[in-house]
C-alpha positions in Angstrom: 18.7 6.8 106.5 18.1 5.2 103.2 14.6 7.1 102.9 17.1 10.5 103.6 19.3 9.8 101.4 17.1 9.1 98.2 14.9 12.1 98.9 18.1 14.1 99.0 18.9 13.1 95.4 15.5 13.5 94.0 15.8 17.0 95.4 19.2 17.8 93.9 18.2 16.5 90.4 15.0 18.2 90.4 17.1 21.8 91.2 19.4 20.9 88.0 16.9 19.7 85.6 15.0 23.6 86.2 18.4 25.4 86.0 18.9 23.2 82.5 15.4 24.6 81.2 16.3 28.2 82.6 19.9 28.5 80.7 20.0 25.6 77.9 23.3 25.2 76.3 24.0 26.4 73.2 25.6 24.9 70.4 27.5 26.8 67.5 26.5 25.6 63.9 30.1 26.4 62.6 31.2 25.2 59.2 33.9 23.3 58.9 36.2 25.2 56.1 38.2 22.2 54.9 35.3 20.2 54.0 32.5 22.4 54.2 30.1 20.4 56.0 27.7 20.9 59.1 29.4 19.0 62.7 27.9 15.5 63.7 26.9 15.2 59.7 27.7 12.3 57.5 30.1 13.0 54.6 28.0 10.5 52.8 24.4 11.8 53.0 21.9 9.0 52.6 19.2 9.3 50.3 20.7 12.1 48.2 21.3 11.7 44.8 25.0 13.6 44.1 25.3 14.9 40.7 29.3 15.2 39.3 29.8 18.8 38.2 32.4 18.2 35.8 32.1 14.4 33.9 34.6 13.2 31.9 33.4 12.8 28.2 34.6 10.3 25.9 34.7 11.3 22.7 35.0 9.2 19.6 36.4 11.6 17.6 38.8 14.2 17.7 40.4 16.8 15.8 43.5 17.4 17.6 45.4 14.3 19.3 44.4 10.5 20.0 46.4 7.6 21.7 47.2 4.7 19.7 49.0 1.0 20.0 52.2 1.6 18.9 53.9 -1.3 17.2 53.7 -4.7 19.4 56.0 -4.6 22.1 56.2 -6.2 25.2 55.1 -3.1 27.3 52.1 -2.2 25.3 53.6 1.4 25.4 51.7 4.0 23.2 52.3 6.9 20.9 50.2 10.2 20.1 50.3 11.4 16.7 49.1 14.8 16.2 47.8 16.2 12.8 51.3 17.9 11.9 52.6 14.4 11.7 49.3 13.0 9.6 49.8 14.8 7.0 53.5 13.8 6.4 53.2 10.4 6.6 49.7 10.4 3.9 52.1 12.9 2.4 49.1 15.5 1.7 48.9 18.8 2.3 46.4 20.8 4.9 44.0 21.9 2.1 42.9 18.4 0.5 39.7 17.4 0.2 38.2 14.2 1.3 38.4 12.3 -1.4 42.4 13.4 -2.0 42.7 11.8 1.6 41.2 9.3 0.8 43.3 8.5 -2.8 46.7 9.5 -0.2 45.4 6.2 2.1 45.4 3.5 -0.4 48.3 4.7 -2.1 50.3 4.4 0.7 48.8 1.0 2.2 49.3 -0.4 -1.3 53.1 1.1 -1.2 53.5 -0.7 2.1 51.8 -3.7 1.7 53.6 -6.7 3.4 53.5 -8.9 -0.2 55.5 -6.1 -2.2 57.9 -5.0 1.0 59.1 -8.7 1.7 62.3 -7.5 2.6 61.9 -5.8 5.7 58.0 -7.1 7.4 58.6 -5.5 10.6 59.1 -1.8 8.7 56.6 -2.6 6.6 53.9 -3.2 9.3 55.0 -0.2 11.2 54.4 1.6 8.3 50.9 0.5 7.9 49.8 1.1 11.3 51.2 4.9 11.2 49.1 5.1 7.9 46.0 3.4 9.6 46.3 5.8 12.5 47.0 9.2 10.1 43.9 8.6 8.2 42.1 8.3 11.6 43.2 11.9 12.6 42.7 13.3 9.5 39.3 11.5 8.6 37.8 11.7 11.9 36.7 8.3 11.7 37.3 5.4 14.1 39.3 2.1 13.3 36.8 0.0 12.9 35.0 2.2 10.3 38.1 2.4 8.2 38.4 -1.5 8.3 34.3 -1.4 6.9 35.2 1.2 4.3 38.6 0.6 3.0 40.5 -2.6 4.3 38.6 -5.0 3.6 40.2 -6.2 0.4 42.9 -8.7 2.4 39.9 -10.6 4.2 37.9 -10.6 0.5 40.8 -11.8 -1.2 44.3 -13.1 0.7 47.0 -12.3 -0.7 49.1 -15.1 0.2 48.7 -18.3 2.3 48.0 -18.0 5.9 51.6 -18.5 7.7 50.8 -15.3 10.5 49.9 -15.9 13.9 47.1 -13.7 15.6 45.7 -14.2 19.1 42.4 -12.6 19.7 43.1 -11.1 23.0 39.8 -10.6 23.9 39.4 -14.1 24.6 42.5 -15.2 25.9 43.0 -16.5 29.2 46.3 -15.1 29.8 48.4 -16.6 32.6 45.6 -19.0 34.0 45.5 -21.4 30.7 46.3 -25.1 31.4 47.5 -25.2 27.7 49.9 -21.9 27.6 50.8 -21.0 24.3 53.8 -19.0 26.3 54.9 -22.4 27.8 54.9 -24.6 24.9 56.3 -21.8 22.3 58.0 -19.5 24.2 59.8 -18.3 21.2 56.8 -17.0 19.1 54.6 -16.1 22.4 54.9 -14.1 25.0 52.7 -12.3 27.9 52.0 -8.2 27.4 52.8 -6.5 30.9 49.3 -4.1 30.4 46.6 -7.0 29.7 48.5 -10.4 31.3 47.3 -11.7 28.2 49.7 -13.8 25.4 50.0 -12.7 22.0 52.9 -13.1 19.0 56.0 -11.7 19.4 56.9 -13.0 15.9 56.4 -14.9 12.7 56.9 -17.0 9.8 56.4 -19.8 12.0 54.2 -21.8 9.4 55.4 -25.0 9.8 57.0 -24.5 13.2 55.2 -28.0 15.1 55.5 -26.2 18.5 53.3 -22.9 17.5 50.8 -25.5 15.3 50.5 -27.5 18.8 50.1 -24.0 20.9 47.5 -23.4 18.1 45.3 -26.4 18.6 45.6 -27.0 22.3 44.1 -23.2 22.8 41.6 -23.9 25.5 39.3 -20.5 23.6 40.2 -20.9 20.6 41.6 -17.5 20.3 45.1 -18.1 18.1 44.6 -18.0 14.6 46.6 -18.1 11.4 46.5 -15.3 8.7 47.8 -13.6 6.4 50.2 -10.7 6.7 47.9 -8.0 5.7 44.8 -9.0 7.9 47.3 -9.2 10.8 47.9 -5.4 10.5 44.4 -4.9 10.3 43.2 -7.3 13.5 46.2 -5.7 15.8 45.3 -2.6 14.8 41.4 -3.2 16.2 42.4 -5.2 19.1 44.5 -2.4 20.1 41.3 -0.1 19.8 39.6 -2.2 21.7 42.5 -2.9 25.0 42.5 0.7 25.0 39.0 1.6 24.6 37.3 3.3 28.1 34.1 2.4 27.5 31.8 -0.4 25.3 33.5 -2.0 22.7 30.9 -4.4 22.1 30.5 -2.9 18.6 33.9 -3.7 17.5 34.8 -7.0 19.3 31.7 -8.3 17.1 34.0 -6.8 14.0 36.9 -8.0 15.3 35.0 -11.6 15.5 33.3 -11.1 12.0 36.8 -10.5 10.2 38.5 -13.6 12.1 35.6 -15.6 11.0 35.8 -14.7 7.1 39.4 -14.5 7.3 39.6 -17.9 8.3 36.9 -19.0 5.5 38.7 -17.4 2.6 41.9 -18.5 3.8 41.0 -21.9 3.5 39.5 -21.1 0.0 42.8 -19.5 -0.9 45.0 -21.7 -4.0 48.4 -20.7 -4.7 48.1 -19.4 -8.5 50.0 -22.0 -10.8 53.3 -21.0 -12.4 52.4 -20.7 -16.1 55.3 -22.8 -18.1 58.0 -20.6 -19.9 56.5 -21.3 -23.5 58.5 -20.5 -26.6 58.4 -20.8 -30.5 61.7 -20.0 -31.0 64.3 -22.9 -32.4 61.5 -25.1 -32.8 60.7 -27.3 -35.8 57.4 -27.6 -37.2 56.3 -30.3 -39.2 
């Protein structure tokens, strides 16, 4: 019976393996419309090297708009000034030449330069950055190569003692520090909500003994005092650099360079002697 039965099945799969051969089945090669791929294949091809038709390109310089820091807030929230606006605030018209654009830009940084507008520092830094970031539409150059060419004069020659606070956020830790500048001057520090990093929220804290403790116990090193003028100019390329989409390596090393010479020729920096009111007048000579 058991001989039977297996020669009955070898016989039945014999007659359907020569009806297979006779009348194969056939598979449709449809396309799928949604994705456009072949069935049974891989939406990830190995071995195939896919090429983006359409790449983004970053370009570091434009004609018509660019995104900028605004002034320091606590949301790092930006502003895009377009060339309209420029020229109002250099106060030039459309047709100047390059070296009237240039004349407009250090007559206006020299009009709102923190040591003549010690009235109002937070208008006058505002002030500054919107001239920093008109030039850069109009001139088509970047931040850090109008820092080379034209602001360098603060970090050559300070024009006051060093009472500013600067953190190079570059280096900062942010929340993970064991010595938070946040935590032991929460009044002068604070956390941005884009980078998680800490930077100054405000100043003339000179002889404040909490910010100079914040200031030595920095595990990086990164908080620095300066004057009010290379403040502007260090936010203003830090902010290039937060924002920046790809490598920055050129002007962190500018960013380093000016802290470093900042720091040396602050140190240099003597607070010019009052010259005694001399006069001849009522005097008796004998």
């Amino acid at each position: 019976m058991v001989e039977m039965g297996c020669f009955l099945m070898c016989r039945k799969f014999a007659t359907l393996y020569s009806l297979y051969q006779a009348n194969p089945p056939s598979i449709k090669k449809n396309h799928c419309h949604n994705c456009q791929q072949k069935p049974f294949e891989s939406s990830f091809p190995r071995g195939v090297n896919q090429t983006i038709k359409h790449p983004h390109r970053f370009s570091s310089k434009t004609h018509k708009q660019f995104r900028v820091n605004s002034v320091r807030d606590g949301t790092g929230d930006q502003t895009t000034m377009s060339v309209s606006s420029a020229y109002q605030v250099l106060d030039v018209m459309p047709d100047c030449t390059l070296p009237d654009l240039k004349a407009a830009f250090r007559v206006k940084v020299k009009q709102f330069h923190p040591d003549v507008r010690r009235s109002d520092d937070n208008s006058s830094d505002a002030m500054i950055r919107l001239v920093i970031q008109a030039y850069e539409v109009l001139s088509n150059l970047s931040k850090s190569e109008i820092i080379e060419s034209e602001c360098l004069d603060p970090f050559d020659a300070p024009e006051c003692e060093a009472f500013d606070i600067f953190v190079n956020e570059v280096l900062c830790v942010g929340k993970g520090c064991p010595y938070s500048c946040v935590k032991t001057a929460p009044h002068a520090f604070t956390f941005s909500s884009s980078t998680g990093t800490a930077h100054a929220t405000s100043q003339g804290h000179g002889e404040d003994y909490q910010v100079q403790l914040a200031v030595g116990q920095c595990p990086r090193g990164c908080i620095h005092y300066v004057t009010p003028s290379q403040r502007v100019i260090l936010e203003e390329l830090l902010g290039s650099i937060l924002n920046m989409p790809f490598d920055c390596s050129a002007e962190a090393e500018l960013l380093y360079s000016l802290i470093v010479k900042a720091k040396f020729e602050n140190n240099r920096y003597t607070k010019p002697k009052k010259k005694p009111d001399v006069s001849t007048k009522h005097v008796d000579w004998y």
